[in-house]
C-alpha positions in Angstrom: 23.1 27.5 97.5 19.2 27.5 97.1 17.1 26.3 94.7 16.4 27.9 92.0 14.7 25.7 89.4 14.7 27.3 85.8 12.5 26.5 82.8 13.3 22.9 81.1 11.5 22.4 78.2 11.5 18.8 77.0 11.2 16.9 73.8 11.0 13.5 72.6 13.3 13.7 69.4 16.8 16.1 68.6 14.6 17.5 66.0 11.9 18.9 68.1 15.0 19.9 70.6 16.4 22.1 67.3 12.8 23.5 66.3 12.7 24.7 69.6 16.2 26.0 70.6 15.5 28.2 66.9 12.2 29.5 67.8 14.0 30.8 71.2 16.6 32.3 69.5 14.6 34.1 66.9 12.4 35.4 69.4 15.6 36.6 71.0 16.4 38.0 68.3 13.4 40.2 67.3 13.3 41.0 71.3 16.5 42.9 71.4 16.2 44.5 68.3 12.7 45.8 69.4 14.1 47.0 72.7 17.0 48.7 70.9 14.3 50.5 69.0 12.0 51.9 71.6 15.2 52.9 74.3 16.9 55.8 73.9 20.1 54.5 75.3 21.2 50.4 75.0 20.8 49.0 78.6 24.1 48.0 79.7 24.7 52.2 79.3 22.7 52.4 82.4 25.3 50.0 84.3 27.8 51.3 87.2 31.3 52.1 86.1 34.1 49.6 87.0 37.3 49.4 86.1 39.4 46.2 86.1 42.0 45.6 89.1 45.3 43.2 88.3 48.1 43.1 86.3 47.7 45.1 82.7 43.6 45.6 83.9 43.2 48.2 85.1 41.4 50.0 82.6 38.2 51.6 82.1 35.7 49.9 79.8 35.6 52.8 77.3 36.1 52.2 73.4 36.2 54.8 70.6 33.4 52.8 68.4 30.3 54.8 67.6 27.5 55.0 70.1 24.2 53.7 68.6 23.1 57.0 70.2 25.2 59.0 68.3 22.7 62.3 67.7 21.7 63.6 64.2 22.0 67.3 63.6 19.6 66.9 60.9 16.7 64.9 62.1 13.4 66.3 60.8 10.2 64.9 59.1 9.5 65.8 55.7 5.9 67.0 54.6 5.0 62.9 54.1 5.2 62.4 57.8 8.1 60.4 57.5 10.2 58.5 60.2 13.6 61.0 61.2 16.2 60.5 59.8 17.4 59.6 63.7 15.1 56.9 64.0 15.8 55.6 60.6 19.8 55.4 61.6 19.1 53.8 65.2 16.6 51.2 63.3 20.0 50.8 61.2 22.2 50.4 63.8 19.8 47.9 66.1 21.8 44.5 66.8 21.5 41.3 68.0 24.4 40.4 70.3 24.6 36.5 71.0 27.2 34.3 72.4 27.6 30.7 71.3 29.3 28.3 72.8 30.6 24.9 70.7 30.3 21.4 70.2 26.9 19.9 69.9 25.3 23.0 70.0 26.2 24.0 66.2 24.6 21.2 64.8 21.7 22.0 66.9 21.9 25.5 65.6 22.7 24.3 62.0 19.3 22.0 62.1 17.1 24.5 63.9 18.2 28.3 62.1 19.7 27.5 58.5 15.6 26.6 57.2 14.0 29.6 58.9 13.2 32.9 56.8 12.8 34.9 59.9 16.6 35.0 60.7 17.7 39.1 60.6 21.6 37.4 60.3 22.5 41.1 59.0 21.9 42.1 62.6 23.6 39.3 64.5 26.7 40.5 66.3 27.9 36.5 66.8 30.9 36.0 70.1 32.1 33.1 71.4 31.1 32.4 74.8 34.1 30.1 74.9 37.1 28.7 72.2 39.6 26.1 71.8 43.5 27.1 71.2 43.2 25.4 68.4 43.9 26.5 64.5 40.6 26.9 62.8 40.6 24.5 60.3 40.7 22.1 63.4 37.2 20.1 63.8 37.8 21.3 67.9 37.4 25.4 67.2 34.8 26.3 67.7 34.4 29.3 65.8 35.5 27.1 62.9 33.1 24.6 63.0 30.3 27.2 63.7 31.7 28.8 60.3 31.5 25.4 58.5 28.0 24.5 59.4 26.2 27.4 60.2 27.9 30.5 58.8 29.2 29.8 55.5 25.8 28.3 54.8 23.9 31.4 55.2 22.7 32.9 52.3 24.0 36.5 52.9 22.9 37.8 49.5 18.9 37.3 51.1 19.3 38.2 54.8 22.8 40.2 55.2 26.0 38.9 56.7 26.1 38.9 60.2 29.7 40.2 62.1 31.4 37.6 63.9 33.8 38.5 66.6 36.7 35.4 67.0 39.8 34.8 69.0 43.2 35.9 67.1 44.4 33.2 65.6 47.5 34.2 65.9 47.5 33.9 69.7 46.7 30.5 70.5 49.9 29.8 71.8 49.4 32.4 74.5 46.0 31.7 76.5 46.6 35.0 78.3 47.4 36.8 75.8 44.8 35.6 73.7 41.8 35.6 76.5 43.3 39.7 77.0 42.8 40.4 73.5 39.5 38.7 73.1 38.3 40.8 76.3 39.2 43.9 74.5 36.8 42.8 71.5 34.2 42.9 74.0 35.1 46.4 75.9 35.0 47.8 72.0 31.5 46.1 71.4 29.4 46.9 74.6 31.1 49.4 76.1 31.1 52.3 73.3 31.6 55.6 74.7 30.3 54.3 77.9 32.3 52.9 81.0 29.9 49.5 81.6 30.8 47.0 84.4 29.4 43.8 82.4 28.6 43.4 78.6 24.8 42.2 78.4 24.3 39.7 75.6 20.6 39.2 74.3 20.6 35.7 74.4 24.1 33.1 75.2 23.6 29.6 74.2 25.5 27.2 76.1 25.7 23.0 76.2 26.6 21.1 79.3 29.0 18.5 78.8 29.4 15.0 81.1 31.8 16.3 83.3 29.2 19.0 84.1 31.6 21.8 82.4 30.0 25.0 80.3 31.8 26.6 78.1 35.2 26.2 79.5 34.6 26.8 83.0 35.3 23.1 84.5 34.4 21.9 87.9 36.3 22.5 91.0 39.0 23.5 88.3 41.4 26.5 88.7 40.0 29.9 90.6 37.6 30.7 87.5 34.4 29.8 88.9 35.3 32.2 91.3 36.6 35.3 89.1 34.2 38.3 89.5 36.2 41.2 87.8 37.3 39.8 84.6 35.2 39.6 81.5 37.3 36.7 79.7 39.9 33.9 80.9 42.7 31.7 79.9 42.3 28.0 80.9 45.7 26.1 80.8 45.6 22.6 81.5 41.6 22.1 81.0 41.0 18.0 82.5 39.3 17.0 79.2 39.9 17.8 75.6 42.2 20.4 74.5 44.1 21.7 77.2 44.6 25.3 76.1 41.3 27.9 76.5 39.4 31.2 76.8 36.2 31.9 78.6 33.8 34.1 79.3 33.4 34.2 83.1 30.4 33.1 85.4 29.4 37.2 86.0 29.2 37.9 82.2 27.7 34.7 81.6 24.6 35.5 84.6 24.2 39.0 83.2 22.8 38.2 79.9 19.1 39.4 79.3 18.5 35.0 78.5 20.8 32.0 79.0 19.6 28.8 77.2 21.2 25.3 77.7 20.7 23.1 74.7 21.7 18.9 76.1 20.7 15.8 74.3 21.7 12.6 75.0 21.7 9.6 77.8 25.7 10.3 79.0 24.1 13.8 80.0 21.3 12.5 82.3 23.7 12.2 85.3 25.0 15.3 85.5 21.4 16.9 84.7 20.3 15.3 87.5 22.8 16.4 89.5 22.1 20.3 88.5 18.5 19.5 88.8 18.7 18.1 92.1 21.7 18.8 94.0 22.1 22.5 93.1 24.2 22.4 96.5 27.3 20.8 94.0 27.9 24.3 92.6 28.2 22.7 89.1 28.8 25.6 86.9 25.4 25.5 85.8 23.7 25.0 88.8 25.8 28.3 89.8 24.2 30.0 86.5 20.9 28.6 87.2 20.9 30.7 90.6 22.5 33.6 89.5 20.4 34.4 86.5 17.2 33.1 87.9 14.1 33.6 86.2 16.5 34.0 82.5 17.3 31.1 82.2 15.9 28.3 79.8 16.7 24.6 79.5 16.0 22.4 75.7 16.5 19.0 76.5 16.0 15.7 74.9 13.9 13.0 77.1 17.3 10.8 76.8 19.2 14.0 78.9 16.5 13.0 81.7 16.8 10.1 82.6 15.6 9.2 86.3 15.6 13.4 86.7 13.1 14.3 88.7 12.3 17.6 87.3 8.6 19.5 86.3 8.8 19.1 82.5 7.3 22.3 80.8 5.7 22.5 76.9 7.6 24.8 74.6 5.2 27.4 73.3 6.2 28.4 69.6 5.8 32.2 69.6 8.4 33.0 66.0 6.8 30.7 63.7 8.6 31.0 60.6 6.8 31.7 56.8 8.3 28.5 55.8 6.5 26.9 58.4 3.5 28.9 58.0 
């Protein structure tokens, strides 16, 4: 493996590690929904045609939802010089389409997102980049615990409600099952009338844990590092914390237009080192790092790099909110 180093931006406190990881995602955020406005056809569109090869996949990625290309019979200016009626339902339609993954993360999110008055939530299509088999009351979901601190404390009434796209409940039981189901949520989100060979998130937001694991691809773990058809997984049996899983997969992952790790804390300065400096490992980020180079973003806290040796780059704040103003 080469190196390829990505962007770390550094800060000296969690809060300025929050401020940050917000102002990315905002200007994520107002980035895909101006891109969405000025093509005529969403990107991924564009993308090859694949169909899925194994047992019960072999399927094309083609879904009944509405293209946001859908054309008007009736688009015309009136005498004003209004916008068409066309542009006016694609400026509608325009989404932000970002996938989170858990722990740590949240609360960065929660600190960083819940005080800014420049969040469009009313056009955030929210998926998981990873979840727990876990009911969702349980403090380890993660989709619960995103609900709990971030999106049941959005004020919807102001700034819309965003969708949120979560595993079946229901299927916890049956990591397959529930890692098929959850794949199909995708092919009916990106996919439209289209036949795409990878969904494209705007931005996906991942942590790194000890053990070097993102989302829930682990380490020399199972075949699903190396899994380059299929858009989700099961993990059975994960080595560290609830055993039962889903996953988006390492291709998915790199094909996102920006990948941003958020790590804090001195028990994650070993493995950042080793990412940093032994990409060779093929940690799962260091495998992300190469193949989305040049998209992908790292908001650390000093503590996370420890004895790193690693160019440290400023954070430029380009999405300054009005309650910062």
């Amino acid at each position: 493996m080469t190196t390829n180093v990505p962007k770390v931006f550094a800060f000296h406190e969690f809060t300025g590690v929050a401020e940050a990881v917000a102002d990315h995602v905002v200007h994520a955020q107002d980035s895909a929904l101006n891109r969405e406005l000025k093509e005529k056809k969403p990107s991924n569109t564009s993308l090859s045609a694949s169909g899925l090869s194994g047992d019960g996949k072999n399927m094309a990625r083609v879904s009944s939802t509405k293209s946001l290309n859908a054309s008007s019979t009736n688009c015309s200016r009136d005498r004003s010089g209004s916008v068409s009626n066309k542009k006016l339902k694609k400026e509608k339609e325009a989404r932000f389409k970002i996938a989170l993954s858990g722990g740590s993360l949240i609360q960065v999110l929660h600190e960083g997102l819940l005080k800014r008055e420049d969040v469009q939530w009313g056009k955030w299509d929210i998926y998981f980049a990873d979840e727990r088999l876990v009911p969702f009351d349980s403090p380890e979901s993660n989709y619960g615990l995103a609900k709990r601190k971030i999106f049941d404390l959005v004020d919807t009434a102001r700034y819309g409600e965003p969708r949120i796209y979560h595993i079946d409940e229901t299927l916890i039981g049956d990591p397959q099952e529930c890692a098929d189901k959850y794949e199909k949520l995708l092919i009916k989100g990106f996919a439209g009338r289209d036949s795409v060979k990878l969904p494209m998130f705007d931005l996906c937001l991942l942590g790194c844990a000890p053990d070097g694991h993102i989302a829930s691809l682990f380490p020399n773990f199972q075949e699903n590092l190396r899994e380059k058809l299929a858009w989700v997984v099961s993990v059975e049996n994960a080595p560290s914390g609830p055993s039962n899983r889903i996953s988006l997969t390492i291709p998915v992952i790199c094909h996102s237009h920006r990948i941003a790790f958020v790590v804090e804390g001195a028990t994650k300065a070993p493995v950042v080192k080793t990412i940093m400096e032994r990409p060779e490992k093929g940690l799962p980020s260091s495998i992300v790092n190469e193949g989305a180079a040049g998209r992908v973003s790292w908001f650390v806290d000093d503590d996370a790099l420890t004895d790193v040796l690693i160019t440290k780059k400023k954070y430029k704040f380009r999405c300054q909110s009005k309650n910062e103003e």
